[in-house]
PyMOL Python script that loads the backbone (N, CA, C, O; Angstrom):
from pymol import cmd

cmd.read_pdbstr("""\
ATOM      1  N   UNK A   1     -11.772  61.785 -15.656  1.00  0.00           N
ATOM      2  CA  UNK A   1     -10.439  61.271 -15.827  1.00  0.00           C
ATOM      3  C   UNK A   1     -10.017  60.633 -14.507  1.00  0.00           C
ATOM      4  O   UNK A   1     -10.438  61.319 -13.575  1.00  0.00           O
ATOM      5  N   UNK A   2      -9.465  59.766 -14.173  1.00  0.00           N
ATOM      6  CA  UNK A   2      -9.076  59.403 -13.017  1.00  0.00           C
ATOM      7  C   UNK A   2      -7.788  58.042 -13.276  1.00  0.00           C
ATOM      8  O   UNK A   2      -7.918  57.152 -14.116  1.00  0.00           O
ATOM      9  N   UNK A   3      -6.473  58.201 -12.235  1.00  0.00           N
ATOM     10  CA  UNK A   3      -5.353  56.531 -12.674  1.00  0.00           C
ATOM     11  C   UNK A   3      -5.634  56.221 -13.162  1.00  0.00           C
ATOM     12  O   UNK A   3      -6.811  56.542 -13.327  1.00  0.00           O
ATOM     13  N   UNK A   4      -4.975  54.980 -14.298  1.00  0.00           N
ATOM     14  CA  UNK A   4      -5.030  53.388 -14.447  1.00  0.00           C
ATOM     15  C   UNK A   4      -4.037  52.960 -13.960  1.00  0.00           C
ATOM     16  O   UNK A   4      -4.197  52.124 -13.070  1.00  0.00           O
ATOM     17  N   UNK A   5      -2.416  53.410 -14.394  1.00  0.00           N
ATOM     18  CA  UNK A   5      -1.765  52.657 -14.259  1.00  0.00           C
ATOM     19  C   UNK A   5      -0.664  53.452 -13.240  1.00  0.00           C
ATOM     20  O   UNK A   5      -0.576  54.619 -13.620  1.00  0.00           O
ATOM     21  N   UNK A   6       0.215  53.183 -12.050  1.00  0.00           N
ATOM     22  CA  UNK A   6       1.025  53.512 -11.627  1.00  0.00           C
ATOM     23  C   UNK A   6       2.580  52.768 -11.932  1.00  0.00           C
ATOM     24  O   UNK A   6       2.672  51.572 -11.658  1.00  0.00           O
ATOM     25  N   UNK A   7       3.428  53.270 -12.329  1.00  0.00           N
ATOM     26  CA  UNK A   7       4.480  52.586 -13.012  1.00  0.00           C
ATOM     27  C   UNK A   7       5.941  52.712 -11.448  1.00  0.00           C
ATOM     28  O   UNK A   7       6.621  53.675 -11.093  1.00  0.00           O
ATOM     29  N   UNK A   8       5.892  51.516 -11.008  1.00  0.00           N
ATOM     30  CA  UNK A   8       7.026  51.204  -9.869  1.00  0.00           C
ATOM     31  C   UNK A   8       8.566  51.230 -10.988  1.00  0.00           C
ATOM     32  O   UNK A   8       8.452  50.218 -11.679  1.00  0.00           O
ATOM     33  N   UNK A   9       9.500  51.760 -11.273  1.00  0.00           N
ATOM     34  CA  UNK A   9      10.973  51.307 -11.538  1.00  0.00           C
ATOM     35  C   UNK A   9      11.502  50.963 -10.411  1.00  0.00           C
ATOM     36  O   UNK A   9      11.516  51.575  -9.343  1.00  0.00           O
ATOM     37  N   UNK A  10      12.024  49.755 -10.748  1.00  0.00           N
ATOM     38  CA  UNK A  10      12.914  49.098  -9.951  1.00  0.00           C
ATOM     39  C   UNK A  10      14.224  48.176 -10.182  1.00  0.00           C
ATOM     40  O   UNK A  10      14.242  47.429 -11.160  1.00  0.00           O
ATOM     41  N   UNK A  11      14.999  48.210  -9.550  1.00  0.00           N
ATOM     42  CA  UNK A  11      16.294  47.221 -10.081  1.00  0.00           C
ATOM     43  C   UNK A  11      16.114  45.578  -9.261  1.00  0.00           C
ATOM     44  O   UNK A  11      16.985  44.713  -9.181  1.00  0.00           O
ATOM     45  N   UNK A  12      14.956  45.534  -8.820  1.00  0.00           N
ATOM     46  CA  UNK A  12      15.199  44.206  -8.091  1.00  0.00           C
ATOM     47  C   UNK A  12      13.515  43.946  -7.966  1.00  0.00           C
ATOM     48  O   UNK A  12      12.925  44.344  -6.961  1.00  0.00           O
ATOM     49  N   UNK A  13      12.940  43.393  -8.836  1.00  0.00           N
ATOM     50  CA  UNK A  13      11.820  43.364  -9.215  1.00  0.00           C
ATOM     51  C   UNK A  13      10.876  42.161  -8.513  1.00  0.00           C
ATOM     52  O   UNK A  13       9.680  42.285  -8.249  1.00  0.00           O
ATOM     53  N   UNK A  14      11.648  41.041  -8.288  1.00  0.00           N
ATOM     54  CA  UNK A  14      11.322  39.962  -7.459  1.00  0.00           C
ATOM     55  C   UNK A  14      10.676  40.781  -5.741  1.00  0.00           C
ATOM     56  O   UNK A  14       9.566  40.706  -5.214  1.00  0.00           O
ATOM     57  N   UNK A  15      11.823  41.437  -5.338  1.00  0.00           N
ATOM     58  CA  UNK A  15      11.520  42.369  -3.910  1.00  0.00           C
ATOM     59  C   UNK A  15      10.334  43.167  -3.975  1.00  0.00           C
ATOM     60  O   UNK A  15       9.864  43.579  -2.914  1.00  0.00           O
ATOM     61  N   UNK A  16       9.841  43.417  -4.941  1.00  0.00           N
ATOM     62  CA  UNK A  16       8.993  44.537  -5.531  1.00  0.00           C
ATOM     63  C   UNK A  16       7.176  43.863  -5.155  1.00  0.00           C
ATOM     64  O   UNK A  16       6.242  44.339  -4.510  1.00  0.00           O
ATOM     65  N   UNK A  17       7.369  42.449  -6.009  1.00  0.00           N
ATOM     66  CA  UNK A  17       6.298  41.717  -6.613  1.00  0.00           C
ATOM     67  C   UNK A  17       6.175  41.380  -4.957  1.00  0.00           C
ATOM     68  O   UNK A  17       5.092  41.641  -4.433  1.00  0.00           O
ATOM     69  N   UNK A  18       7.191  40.841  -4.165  1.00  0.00           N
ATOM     70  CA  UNK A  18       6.840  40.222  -2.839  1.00  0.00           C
ATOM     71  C   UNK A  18       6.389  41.373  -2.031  1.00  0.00           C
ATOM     72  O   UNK A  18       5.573  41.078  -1.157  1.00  0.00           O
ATOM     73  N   UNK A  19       6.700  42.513  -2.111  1.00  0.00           N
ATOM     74  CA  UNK A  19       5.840  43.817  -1.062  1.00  0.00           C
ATOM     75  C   UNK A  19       4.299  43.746  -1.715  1.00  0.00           C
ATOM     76  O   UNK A  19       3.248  43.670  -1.077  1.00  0.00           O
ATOM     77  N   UNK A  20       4.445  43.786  -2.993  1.00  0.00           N
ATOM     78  CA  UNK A  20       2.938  44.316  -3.420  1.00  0.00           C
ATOM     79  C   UNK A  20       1.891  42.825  -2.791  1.00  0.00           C
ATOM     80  O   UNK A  20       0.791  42.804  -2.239  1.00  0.00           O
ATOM     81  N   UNK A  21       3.033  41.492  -3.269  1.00  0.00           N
ATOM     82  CA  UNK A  21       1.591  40.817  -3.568  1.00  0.00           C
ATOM     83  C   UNK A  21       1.111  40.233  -1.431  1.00  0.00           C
ATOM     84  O   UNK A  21       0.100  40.224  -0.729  1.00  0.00           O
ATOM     85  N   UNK A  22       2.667  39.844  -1.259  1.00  0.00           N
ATOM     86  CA  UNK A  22       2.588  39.210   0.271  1.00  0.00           C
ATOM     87  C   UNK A  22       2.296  40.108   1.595  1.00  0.00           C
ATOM     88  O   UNK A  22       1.544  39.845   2.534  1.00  0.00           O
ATOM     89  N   UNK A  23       3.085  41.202   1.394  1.00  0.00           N
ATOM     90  CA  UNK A  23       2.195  42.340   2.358  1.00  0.00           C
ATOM     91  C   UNK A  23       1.139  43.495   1.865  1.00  0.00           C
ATOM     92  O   UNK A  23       0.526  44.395   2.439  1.00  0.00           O
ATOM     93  N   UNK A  24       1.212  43.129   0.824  1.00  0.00           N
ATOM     94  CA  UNK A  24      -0.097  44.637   0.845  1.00  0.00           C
ATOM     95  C   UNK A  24      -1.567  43.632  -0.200  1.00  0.00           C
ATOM     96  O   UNK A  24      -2.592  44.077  -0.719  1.00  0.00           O
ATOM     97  N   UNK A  25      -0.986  42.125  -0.134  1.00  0.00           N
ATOM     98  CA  UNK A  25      -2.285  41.572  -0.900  1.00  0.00           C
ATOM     99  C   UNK A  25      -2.992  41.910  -1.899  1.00  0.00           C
ATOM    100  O   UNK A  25      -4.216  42.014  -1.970  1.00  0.00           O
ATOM    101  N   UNK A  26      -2.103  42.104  -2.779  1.00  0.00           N
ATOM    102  CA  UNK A  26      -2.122  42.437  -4.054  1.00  0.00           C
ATOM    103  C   UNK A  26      -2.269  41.547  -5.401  1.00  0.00           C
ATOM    104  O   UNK A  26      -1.081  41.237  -5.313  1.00  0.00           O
ATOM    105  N   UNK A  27      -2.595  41.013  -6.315  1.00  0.00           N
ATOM    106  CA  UNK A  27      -2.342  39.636  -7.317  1.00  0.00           C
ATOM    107  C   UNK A  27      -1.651  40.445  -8.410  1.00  0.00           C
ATOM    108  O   UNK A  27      -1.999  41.563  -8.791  1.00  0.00           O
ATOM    109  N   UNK A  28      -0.634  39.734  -8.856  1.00  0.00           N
ATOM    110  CA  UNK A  28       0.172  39.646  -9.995  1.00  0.00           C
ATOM    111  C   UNK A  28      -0.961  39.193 -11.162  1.00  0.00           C
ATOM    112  O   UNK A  28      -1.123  37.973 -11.121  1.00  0.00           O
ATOM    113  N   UNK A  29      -1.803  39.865 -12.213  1.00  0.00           N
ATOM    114  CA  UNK A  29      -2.796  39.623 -13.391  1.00  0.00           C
ATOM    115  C   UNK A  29      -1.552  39.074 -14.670  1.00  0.00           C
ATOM    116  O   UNK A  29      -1.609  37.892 -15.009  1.00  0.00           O
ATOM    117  N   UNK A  30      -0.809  39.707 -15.119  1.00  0.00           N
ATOM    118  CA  UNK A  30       0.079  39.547 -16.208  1.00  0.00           C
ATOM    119  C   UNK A  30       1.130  40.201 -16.164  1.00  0.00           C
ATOM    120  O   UNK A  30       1.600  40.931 -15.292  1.00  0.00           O
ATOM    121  N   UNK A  31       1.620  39.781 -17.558  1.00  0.00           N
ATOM    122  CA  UNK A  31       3.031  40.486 -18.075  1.00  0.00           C
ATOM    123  C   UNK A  31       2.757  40.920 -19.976  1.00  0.00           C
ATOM    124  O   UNK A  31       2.270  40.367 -20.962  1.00  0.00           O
ATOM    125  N   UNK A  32       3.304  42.001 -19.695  1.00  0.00           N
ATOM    126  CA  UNK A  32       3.073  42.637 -20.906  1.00  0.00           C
ATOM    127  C   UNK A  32       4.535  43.882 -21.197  1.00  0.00           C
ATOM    128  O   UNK A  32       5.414  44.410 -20.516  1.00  0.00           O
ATOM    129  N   UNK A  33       4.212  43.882 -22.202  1.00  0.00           N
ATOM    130  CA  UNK A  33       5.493  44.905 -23.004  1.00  0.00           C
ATOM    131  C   UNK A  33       4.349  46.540 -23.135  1.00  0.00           C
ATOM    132  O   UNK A  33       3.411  46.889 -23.852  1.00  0.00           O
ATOM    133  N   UNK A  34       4.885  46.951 -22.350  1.00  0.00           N
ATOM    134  CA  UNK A  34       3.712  48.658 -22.031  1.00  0.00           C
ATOM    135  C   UNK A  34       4.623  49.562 -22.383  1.00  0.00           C
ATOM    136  O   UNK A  34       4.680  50.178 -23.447  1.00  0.00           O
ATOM    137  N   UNK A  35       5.328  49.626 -21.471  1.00  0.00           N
ATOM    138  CA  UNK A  35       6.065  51.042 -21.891  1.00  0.00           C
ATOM    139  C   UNK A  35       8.178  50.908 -22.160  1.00  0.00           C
ATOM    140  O   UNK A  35       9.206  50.421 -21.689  1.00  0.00           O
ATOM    141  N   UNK A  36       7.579  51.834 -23.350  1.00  0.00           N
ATOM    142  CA  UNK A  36       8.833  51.793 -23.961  1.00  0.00           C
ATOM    143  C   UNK A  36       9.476  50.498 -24.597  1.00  0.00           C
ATOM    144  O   UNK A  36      10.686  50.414 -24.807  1.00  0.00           O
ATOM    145  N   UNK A  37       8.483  49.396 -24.916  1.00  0.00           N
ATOM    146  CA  UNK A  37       8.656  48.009 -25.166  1.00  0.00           C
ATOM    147  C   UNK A  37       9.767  47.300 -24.261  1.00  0.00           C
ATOM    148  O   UNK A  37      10.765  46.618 -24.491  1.00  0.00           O
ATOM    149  N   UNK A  38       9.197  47.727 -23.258  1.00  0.00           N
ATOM    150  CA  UNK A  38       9.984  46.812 -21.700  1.00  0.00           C
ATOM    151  C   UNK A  38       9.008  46.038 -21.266  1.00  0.00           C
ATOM    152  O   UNK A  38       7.900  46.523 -21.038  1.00  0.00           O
ATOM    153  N   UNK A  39       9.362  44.262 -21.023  1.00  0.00           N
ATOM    154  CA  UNK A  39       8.256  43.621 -20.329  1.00  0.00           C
ATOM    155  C   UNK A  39       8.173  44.541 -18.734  1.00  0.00           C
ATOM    156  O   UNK A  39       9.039  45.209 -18.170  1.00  0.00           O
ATOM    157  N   UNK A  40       6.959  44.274 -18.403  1.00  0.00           N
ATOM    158  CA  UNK A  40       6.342  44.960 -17.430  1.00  0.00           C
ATOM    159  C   UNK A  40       5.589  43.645 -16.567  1.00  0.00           C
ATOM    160  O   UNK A  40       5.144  42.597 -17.034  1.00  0.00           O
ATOM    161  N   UNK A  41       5.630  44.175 -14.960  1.00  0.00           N
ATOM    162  CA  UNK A  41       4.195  42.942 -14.677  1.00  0.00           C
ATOM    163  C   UNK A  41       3.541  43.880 -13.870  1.00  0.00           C
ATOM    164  O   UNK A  41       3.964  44.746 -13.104  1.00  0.00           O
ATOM    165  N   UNK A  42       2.373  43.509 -14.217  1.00  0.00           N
ATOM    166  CA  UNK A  42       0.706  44.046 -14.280  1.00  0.00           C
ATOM    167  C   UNK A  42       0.495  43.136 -12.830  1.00  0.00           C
ATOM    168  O   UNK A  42       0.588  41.922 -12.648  1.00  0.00           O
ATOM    169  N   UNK A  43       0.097  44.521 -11.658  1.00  0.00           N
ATOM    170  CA  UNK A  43      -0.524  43.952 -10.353  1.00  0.00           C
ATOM    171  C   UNK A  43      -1.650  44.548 -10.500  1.00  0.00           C
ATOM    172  O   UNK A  43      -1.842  45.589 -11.128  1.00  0.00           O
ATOM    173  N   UNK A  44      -2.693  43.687  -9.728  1.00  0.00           N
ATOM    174  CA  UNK A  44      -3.672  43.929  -9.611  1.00  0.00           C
ATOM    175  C   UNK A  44      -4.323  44.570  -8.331  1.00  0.00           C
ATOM    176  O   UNK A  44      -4.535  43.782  -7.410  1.00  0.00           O
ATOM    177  N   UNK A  45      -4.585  45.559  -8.188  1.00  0.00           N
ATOM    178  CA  UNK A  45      -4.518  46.535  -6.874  1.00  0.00           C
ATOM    179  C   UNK A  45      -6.127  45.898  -6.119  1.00  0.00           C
ATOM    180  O   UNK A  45      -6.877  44.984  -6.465  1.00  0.00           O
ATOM    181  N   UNK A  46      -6.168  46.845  -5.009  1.00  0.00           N
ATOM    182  CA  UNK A  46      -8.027  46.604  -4.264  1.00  0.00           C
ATOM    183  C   UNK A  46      -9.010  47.361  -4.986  1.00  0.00           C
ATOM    184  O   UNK A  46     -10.227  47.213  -4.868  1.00  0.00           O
ATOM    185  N   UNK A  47      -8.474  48.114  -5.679  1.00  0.00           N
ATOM    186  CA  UNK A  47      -9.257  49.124  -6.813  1.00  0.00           C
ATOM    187  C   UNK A  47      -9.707  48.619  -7.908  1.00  0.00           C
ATOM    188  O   UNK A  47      -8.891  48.898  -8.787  1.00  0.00           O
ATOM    189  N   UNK A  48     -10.852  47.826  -8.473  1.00  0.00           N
ATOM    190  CA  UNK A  48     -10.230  47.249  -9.831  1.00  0.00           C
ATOM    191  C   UNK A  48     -10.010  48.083 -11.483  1.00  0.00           C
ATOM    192  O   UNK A  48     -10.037  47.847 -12.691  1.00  0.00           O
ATOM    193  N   UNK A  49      -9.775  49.239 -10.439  1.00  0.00           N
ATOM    194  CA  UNK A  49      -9.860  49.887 -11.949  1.00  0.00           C
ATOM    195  C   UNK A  49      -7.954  50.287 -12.197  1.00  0.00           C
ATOM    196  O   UNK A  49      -7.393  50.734 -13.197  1.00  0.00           O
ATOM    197  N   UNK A  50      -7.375  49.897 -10.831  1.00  0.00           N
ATOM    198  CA  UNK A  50      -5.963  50.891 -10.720  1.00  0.00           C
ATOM    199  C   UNK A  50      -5.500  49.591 -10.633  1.00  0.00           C
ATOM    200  O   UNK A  50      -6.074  48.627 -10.126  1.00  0.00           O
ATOM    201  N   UNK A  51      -3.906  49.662 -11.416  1.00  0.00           N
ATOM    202  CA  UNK A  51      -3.074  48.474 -11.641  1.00  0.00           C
ATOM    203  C   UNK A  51      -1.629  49.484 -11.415  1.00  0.00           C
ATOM    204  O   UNK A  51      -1.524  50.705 -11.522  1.00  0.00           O
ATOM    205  N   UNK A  52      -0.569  48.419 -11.056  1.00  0.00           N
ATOM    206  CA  UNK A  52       0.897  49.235 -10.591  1.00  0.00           C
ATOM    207  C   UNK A  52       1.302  48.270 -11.467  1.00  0.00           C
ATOM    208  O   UNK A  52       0.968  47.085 -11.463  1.00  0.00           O
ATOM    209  N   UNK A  53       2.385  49.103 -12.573  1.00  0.00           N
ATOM    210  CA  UNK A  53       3.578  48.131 -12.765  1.00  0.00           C
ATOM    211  C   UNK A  53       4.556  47.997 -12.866  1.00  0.00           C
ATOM    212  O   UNK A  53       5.281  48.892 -13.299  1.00  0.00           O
ATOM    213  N   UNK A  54       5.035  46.714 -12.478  1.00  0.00           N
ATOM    214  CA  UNK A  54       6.617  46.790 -12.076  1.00  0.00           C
ATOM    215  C   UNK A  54       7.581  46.943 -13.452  1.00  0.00           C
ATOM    216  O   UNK A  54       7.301  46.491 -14.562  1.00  0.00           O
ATOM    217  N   UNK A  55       8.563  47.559 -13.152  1.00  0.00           N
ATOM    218  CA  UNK A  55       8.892  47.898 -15.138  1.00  0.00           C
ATOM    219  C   UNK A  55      10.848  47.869 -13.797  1.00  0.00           C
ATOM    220  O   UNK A  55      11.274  48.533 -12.852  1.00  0.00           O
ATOM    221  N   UNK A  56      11.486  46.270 -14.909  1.00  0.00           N
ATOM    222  CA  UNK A  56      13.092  46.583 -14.381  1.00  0.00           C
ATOM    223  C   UNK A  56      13.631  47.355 -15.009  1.00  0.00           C
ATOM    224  O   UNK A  56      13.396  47.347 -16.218  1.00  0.00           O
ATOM    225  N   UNK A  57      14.579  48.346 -14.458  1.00  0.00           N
ATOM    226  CA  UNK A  57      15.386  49.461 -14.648  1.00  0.00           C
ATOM    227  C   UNK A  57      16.445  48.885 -13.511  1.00  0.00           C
ATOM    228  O   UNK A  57      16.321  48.576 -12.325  1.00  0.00           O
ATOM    229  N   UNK A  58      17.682  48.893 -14.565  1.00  0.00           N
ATOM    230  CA  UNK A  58      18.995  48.939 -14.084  1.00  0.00           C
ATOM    231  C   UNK A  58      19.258  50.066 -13.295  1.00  0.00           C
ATOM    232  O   UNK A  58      18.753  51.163 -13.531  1.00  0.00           O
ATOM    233  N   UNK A  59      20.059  49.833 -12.326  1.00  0.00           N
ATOM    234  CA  UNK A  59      20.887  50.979 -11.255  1.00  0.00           C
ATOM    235  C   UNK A  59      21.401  51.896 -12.385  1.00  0.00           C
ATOM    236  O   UNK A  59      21.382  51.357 -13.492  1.00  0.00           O
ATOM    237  N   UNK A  60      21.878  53.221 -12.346  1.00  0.00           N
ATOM    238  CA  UNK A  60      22.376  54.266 -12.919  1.00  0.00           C
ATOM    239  C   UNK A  60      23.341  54.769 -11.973  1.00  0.00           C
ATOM    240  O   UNK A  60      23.263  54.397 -10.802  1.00  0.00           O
ATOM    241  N   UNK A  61      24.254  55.580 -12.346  1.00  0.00           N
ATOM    242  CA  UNK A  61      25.623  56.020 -11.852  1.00  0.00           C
ATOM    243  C   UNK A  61      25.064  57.347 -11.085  1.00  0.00           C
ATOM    244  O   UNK A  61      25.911  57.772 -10.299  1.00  0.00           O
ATOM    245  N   UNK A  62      23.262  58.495 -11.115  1.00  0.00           N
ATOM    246  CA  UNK A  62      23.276  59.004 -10.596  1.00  0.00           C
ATOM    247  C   UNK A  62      21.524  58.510 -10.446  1.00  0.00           C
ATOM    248  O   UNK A  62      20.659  59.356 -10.672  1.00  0.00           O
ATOM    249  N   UNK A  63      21.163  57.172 -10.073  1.00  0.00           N
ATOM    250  CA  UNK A  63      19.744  56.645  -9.950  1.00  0.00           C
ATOM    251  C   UNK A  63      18.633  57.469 -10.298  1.00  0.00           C
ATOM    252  O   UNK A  63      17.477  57.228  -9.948  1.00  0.00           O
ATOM    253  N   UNK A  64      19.075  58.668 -11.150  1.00  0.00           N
ATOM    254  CA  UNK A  64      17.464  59.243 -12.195  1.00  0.00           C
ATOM    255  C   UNK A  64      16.966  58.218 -12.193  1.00  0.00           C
ATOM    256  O   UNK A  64      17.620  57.176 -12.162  1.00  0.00           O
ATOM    257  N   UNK A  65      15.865  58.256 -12.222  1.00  0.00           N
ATOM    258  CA  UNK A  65      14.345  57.227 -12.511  1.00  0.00           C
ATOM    259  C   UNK A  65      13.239  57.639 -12.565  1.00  0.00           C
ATOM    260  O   UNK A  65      12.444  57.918 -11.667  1.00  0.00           O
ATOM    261  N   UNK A  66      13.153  57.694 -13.782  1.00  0.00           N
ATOM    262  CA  UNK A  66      11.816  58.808 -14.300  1.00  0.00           C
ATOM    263  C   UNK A  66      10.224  58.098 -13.891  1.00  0.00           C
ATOM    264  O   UNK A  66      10.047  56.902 -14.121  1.00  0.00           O
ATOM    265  N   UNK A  67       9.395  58.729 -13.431  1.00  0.00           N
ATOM    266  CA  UNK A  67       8.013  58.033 -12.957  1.00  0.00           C
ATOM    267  C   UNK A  67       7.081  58.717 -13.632  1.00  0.00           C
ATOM    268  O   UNK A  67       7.192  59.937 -13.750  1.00  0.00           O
ATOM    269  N   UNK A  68       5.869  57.928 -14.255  1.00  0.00           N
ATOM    270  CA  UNK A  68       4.901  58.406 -14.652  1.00  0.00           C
ATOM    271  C   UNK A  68       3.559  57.954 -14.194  1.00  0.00           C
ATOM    272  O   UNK A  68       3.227  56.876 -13.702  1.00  0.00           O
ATOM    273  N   UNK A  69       2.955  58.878 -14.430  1.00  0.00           N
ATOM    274  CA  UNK A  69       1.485  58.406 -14.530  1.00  0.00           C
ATOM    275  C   UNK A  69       0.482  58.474 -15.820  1.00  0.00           C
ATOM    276  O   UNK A  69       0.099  59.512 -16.360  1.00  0.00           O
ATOM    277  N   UNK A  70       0.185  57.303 -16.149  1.00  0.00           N
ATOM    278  CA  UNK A  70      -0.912  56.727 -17.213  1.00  0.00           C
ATOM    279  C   UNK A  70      -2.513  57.365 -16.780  1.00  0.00           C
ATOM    280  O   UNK A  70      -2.828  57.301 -15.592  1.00  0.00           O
ATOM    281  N   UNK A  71      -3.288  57.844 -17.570  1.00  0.00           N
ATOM    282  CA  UNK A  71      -4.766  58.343 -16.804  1.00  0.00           C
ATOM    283  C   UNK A  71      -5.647  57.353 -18.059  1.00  0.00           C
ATOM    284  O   UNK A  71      -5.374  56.943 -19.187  1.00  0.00           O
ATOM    285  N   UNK A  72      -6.504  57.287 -17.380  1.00  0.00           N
ATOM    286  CA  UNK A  72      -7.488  56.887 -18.241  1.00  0.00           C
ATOM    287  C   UNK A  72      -8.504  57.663 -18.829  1.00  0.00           C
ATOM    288  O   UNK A  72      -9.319  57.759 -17.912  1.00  0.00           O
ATOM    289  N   UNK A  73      -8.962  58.282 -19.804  1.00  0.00           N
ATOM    290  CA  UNK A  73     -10.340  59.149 -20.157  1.00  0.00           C
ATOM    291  C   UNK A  73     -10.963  58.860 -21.229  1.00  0.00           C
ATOM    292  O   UNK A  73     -10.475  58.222 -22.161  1.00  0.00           O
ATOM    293  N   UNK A  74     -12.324  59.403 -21.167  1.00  0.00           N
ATOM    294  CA  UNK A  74     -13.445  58.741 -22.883  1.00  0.00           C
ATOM    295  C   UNK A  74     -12.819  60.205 -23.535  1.00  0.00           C
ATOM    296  O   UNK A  74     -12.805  60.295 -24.762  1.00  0.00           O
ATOM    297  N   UNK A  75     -12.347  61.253 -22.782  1.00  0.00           N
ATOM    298  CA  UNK A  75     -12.501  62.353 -24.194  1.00  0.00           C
ATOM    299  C   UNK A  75     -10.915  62.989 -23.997  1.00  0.00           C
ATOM    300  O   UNK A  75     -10.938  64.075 -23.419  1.00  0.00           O
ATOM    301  N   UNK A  76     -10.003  62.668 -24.248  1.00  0.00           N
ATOM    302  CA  UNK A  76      -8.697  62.959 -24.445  1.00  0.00           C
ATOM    303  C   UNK A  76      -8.412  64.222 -24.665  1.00  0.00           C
ATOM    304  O   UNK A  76      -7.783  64.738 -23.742  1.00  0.00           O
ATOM    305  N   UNK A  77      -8.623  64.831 -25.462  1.00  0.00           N
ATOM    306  CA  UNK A  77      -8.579  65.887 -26.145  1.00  0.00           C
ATOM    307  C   UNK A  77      -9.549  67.179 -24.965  1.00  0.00           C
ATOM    308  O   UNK A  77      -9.023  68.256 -24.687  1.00  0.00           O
ATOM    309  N   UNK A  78     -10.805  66.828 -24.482  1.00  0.00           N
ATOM    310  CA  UNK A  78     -11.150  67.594 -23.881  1.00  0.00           C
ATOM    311  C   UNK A  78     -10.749  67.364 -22.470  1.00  0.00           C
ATOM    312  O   UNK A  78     -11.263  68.183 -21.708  1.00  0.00           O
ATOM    313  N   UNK A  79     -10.187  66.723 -22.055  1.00  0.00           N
ATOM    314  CA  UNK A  79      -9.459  66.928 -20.810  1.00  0.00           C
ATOM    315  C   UNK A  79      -7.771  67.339 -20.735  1.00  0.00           C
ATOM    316  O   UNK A  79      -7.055  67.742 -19.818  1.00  0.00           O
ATOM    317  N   UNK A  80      -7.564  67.069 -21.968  1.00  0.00           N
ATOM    318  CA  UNK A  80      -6.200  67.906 -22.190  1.00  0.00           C
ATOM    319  C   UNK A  80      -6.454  69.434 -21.978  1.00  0.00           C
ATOM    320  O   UNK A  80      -5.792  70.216 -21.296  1.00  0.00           O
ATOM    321  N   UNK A  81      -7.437  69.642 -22.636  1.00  0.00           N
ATOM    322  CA  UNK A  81      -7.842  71.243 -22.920  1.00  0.00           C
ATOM    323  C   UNK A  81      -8.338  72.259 -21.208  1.00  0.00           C
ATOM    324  O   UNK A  81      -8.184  73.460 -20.984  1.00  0.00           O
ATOM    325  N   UNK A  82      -8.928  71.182 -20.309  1.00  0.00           N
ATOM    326  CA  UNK A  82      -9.237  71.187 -19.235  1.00  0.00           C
ATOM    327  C   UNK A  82      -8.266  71.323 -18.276  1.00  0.00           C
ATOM    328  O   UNK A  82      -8.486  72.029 -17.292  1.00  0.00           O
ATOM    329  N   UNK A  83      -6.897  70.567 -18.464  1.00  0.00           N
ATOM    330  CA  UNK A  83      -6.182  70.634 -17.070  1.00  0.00           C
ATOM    331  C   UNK A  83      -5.157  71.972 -16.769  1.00  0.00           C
ATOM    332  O   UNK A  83      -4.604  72.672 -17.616  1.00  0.00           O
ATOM    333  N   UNK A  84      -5.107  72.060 -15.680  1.00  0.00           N
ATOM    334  CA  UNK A  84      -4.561  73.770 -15.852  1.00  0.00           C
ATOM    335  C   UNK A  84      -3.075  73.255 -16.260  1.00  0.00           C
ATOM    336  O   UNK A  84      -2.466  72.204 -16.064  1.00  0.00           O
ATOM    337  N   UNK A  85      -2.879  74.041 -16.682  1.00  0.00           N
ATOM    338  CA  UNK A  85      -1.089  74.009 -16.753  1.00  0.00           C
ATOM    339  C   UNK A  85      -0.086  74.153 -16.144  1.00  0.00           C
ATOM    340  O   UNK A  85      -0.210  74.427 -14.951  1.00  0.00           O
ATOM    341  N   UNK A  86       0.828  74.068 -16.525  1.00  0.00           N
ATOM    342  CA  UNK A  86       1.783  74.423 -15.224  1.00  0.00           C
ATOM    343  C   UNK A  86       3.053  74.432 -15.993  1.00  0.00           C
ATOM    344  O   UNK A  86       4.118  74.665 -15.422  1.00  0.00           O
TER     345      UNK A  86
END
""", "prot")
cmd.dss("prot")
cmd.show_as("cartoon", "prot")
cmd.util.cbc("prot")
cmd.orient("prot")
């Protein structure tokens, strides 16, 4: 099991795309509707297996901003069964 996707929320998404792509040399691959049917844009990291994406989220009155992580695996079910719990 190991990442695919790291999900950035942000309210200013332009600022976002210019850290990833101009200082940390990163490429913008696409745009896609991923999570929660919000367009998203798909960077392309030095890893080619790990992608970050930028997903806009409006400011909130107490800035909750929920973060996840996406994994990738061939056997779902047996690595569910595998990870300790908590």
């Amino acid at each position: 099991m190991k990442i695919k996707y790291i999900p950035i929320y942000t309210d200013d998404v332009e600022k976002q795309l210019c850290f990833f792509t101009e200082k940390l040399g990163f490429e913008i691959c696409d745009t896609k509707s991923i999570l929660f049917s919000q367009e998203c844009t798909l960077i392309k990291t030095h890893n080619q297996d790990v992608f970050i994406i930028i997903i806009k989220q409006a400011p909130t009155a107490n800035n909750n901003k929920t973060n996840h992580i996406v994994l990738n695996t061939d056997d779902c079910l047996n690595d569910y069964h595998t990870l300790p719990k908590y």
